[in-house]
C-alpha positions in Angstrom: -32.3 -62.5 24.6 -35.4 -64.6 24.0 -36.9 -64.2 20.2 -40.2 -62.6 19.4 -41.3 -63.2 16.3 -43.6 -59.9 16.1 -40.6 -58.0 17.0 -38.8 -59.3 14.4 -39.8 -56.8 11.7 -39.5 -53.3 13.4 -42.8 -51.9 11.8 -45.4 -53.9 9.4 -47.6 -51.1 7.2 -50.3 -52.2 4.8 -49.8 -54.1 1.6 -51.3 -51.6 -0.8 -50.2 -50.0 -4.8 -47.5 -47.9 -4.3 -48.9 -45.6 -6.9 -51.3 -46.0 -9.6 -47.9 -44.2 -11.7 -46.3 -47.3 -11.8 -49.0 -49.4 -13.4 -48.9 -50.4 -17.5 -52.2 -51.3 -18.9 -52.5 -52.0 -22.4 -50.4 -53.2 -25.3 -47.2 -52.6 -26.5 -48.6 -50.0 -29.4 -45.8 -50.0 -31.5 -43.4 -52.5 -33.1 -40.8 -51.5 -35.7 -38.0 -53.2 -37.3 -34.5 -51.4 -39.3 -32.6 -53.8 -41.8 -29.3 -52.3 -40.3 -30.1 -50.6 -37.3 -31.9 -47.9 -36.1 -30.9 -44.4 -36.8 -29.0 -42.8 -33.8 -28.2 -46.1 -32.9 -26.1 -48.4 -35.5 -22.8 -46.7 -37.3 -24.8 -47.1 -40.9 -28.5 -47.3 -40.5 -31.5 -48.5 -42.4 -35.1 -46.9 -42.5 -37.4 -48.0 -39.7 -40.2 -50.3 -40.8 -43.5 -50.3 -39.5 -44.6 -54.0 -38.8 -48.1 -53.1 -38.0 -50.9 -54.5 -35.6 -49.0 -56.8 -33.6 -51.9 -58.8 -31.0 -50.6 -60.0 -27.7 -47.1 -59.1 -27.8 -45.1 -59.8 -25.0 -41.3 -59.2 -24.2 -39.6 -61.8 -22.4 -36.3 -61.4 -20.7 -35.2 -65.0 -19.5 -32.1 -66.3 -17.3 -30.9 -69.2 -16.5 -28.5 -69.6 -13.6 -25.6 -72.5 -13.0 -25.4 -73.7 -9.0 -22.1 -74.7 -7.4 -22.4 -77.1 -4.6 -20.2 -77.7 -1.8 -19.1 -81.1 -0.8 -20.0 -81.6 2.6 -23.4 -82.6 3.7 -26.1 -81.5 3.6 -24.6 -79.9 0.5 -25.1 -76.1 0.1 -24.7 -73.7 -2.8 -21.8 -72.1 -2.3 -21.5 -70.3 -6.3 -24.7 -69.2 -8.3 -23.8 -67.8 -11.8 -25.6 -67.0 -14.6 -25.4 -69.1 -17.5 -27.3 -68.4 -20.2 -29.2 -64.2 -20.6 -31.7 -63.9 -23.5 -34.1 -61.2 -24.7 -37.5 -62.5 -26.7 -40.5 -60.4 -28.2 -43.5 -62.4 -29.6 -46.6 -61.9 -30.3 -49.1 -62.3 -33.3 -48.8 -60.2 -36.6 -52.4 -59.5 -38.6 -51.3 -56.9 -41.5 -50.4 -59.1 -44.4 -47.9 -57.6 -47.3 -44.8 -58.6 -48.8 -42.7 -57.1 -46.6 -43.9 -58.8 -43.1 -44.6 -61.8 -45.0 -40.6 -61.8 -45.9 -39.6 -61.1 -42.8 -42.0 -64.0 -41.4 -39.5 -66.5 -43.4 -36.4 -65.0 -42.2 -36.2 -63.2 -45.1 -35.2 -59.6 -46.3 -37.7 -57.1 -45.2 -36.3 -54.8 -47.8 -36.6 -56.3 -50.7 -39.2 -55.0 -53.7 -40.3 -58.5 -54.7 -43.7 -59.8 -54.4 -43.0 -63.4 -55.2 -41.4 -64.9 -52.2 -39.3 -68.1 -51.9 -39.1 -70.0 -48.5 -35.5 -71.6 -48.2 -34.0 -70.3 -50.6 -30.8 -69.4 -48.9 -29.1 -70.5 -45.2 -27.3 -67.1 -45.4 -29.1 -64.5 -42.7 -25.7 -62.1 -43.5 -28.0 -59.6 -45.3 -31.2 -59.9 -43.7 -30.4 -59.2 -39.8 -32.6 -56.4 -38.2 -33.2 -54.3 -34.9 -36.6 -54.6 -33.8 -37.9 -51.2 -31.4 -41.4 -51.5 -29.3 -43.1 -49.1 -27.1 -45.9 -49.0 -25.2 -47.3 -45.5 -23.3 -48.4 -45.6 -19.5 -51.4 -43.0 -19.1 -49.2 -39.9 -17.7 -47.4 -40.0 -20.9 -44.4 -42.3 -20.3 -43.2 -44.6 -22.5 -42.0 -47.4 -22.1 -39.2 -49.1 -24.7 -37.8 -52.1 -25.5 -35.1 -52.3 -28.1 -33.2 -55.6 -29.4 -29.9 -54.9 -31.5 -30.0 -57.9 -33.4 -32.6 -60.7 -34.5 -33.9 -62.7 -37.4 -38.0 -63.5 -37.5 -38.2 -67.0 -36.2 -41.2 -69.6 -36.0 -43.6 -70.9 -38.5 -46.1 -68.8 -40.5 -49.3 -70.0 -40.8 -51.8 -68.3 -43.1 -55.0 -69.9 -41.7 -59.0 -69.9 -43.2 -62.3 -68.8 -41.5 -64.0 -65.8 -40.6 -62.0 -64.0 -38.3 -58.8 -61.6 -39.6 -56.0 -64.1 -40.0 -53.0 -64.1 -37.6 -49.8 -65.7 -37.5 -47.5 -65.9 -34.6 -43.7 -64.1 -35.1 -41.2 -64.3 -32.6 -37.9 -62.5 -32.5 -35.0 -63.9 -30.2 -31.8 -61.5 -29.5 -28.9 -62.1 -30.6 -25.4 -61.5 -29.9 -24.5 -57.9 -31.1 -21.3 -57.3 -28.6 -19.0 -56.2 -31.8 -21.6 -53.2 -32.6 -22.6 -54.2 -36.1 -26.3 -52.7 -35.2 -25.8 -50.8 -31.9 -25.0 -53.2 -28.9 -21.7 -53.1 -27.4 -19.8 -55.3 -24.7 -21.9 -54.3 -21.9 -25.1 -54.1 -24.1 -24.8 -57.2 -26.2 -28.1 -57.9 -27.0 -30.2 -55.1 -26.2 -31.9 -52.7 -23.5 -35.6 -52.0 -21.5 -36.3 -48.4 -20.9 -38.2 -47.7 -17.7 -39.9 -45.6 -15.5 -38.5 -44.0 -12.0 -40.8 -44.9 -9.3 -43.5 -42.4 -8.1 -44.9 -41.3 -5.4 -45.9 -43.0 -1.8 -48.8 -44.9 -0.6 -50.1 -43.9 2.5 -49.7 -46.2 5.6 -47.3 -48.5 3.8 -44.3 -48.9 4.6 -41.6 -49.8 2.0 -38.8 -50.4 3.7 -39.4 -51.9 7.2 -36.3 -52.0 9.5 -35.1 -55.3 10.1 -34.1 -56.7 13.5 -31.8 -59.6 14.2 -32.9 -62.4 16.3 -30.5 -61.6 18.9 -31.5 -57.6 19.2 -35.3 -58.5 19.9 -36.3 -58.6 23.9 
């Protein structure tokens, strides 16, 4: 049969929200870390730590994938795999105290010690953490991000001028597949928490039947 290319989608409905339930505004509105692991989580865990007012923080789940091609041309992928998975939450810290400014330099967030010594040490054995954020939708659900295992990373910058200082922190997940601070084989570096989807919108259609070339009159 001959092709009609308005007969190849079954029925078209209106591009429209789905529901105003699924929509986040806002910021993720609280960020804590555990030197350990969080409790209910890791096998021997520390106390969570507040890390305060954290501006423009943004969680960023990243893939890379490897392609396979075939031989003959043209050449074709014939194998996509992924290659390299990572989890990433940065943003910008403003609460300035010994304890974020430690864990700024990859330090231990812990420790009692107001004077604080950048490179002192290469060793991170002691000063690995879990880092937790949430952010709540407006019906109440919230949203969370946790990351097993990560070090502060980046530069910190205590700047001048009139404005309340900032400095960017970044923490990048790492591999926590043995369970030292929660993960596990299949959760090796950490997980995202989210929301069923709700309700309909009206008009739309979601899931519009597809017809094959060959089936269309």
């Amino acid at each position: 049969m001959a092709y009609s290319g308005d007969q190849h989608f079954g029925t078209l409905g209106t591009q429209s929200v789905r529901s105003t339930s699924d929509l986040f505004q806002g910021f993720w509105s609280r960020v804590d870390v555990c030197k350990g692991g969080f409790p209910g989580e890791a096998a021997a865990p520390g106390t969570p730590f507040y890390l305060g007012l954290v501006q423009e923080g943004a969680l960023e789940i990243s893939r890379e994938d490897t392609e396979l091609l075939g031989t003959q041309f043209p050449q074709v992928v014939e194998l996509l795999t992924p290659s390299q998975v990572g989890m990433k939450f940065s943003g910008n810290f403003a609460e300035f105290h010994k304890h974020n400014l430690r864990l700024a330099i990859g330090g231990d967030v812990s420790s009692s010690d107001n004077f604080i010594y950048p490179g002192a040490s290469c060793e991170f054995g002691d000063v690995f953490v879990s880092l937790r954020a949430l952010r709540k939708r407006c019906d109440g659900f919230i949203m969370d991000c946790m990351i097993w295992k990560t070090i502060a990373s980046g530069a910190l910058t205590i700047g001048g001028g009139a404005e309340v200082i900032n400095s960017p922190i970044e923490f990048n997940a790492l591999d926590d597949s043995n369970g030292d601070l929660g993960g596990s084989a299949s959760a090796p570096l950490g997980y995202l928490y989210a929301p069923d989807p709700q309700g309909t919108a009206p008009n739309a259609v979601t899931d519009p039947a597809l017809n094959s070339p060959a089936d269309a009159s």
